[in-house]
N, C-alpha and C positions, 0 to 999 in steps of 0.2 A: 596619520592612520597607517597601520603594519598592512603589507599588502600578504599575504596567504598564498603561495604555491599551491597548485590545485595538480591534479592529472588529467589532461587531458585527448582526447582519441585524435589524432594526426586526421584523418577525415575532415574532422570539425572547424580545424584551421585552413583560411584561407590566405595567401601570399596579397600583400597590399600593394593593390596598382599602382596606388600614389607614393612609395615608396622614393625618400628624397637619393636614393641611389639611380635611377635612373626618370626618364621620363615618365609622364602617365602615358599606363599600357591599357588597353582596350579590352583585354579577356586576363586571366589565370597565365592559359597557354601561351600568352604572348610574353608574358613577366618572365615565366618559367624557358623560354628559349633565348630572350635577353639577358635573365641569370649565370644560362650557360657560358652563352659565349663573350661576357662581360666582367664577370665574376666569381671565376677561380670556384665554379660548383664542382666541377669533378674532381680538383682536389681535396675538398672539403669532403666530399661523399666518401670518396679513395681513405680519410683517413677516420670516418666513422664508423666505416664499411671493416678497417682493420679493427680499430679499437671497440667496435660494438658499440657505441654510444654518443652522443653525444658529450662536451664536457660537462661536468656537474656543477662548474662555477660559472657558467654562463645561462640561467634559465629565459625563455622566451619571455615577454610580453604580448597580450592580447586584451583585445579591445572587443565589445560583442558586433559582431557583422552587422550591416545597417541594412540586408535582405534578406539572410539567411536565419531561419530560428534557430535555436541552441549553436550559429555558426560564429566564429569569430573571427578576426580580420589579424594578423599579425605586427604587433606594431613595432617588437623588437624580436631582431632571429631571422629573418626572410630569407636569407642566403643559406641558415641552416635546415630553416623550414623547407624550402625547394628542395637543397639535398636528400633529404628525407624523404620527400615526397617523389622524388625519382628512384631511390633503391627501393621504394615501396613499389611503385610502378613506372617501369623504366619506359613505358611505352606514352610519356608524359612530354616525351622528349619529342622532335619533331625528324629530326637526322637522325636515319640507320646507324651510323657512326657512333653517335649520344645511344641510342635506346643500346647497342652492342654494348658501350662501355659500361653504362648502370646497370644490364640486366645480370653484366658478367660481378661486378659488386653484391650484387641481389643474393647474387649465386653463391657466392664467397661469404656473404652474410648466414645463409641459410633459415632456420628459421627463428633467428635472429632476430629479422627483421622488426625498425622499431613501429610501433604503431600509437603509441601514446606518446606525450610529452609531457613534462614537469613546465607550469608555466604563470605566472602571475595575471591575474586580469585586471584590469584598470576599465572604470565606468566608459572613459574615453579615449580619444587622443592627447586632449587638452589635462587630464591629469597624468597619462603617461609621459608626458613631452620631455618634463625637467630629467627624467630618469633614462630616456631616447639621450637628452641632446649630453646629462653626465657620461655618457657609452661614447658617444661618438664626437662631443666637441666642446668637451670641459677645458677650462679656463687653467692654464697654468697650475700645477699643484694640486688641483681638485680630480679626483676620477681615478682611474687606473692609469697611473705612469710608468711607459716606457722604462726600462732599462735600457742604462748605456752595455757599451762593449765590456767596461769591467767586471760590472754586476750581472750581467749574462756568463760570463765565465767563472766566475765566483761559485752561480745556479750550478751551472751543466757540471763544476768540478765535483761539485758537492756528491751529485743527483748517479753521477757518472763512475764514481771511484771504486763501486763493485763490478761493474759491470768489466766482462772480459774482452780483452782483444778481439776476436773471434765476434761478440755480439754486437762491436764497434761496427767492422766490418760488413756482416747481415744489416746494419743499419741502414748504413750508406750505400749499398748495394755494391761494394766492390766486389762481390764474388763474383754477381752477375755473371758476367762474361768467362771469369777462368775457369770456375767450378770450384767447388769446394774442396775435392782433392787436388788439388793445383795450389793451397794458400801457402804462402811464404811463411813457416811458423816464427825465426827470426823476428820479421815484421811485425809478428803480433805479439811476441817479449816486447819490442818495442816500444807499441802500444800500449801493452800493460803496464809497463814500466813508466811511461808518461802519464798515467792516471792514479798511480799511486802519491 
């Protein structure tokens, strides 16, 4: 049976305690500061926060909450669902430090900010599972396969061959520190010249 993307209100979802990424957690709050500082959320936030979005080839799954009416329980996405759920409200976070860094994302987001998801429901766990464990622990061959080093370089030549010196640079943040009046232009003929 096809399963149907739905829209659903970020509110509605909630982070799975029993999530096989870490222990079982005793609240929300607790998952949500072990995501932190366990699993690469502020990176994730930092780059949904730039691109506005999440990706569109990755939709959540959700399962219906087993206390919450119209709530559901998240049963694939929890690292992006927390993410979200801290640029929404950064004050989710327990350290000055975290609430700083998400609020300053929030911020950067504007109002932006996402507040629904695109997300598939499954009656359970036990009918989401096969489609949980194809994400995370398919069998040789089967799922989404890694790229080697070639086929990664093969991607980026492709993806990269308009792109100028100059946007190489902003990418990787070498300006950073010298300022943008300071680039070596040489360097970035260079550049260009190597992505052609």
């Amino acid at each position: 049976m096809a399963q149907i993307p739905q829209i659903i209100k970020l509110r509605q979802i909630y982070i799975d305690l029993n999530n096989p990424r870490h222990d079982p957690q005793e609240s929300e709050h607790d998952a949500i500061q072990l995501l932190i500082a366990k699993e690469d959320i502020r990176a994730l936030a930092k780059h949904i926060a730039e691109i506005g979005s999440t990706s569109p080839l990755d939709l959540m799954a959700v399962i219906p909450h087993a206390k919450v009416k119209d709530g559901f329980t998240a049963a694939e996405g929890n690292r992006r669902l927390c993410a979200l759920k801290l640029l929404a409200d950064p004050d989710k976070a327990a350290k000055v430090i975290d609430k700083r860094y998400f609020e300053k994302l929030k911020q950067q987001m504007g109002a932006s900010t996402i507040a629904e998801v695109q997300a598939v429901t499954f009656a359970s766990m036990d009918t989401a599972r096969q489609w949980v464990e194809l994400r995370h622990d398919a069998p040789a061959g089967v799922g989404t396969k890694k790229w080697d080093a070639e086929e990664k370089a093969r991607f980026n030549k492709q993806g990269k061959a308009n792109k100028s010196g100059l946007q190489y640079s902003n990418q990787a943040n070498a300006m950073a520190e010298a300022g943008a009046d300071q680039v070596n232009l040489a360097a970035i003929d260079r550049i260009n010249a190597a992505t052609r």
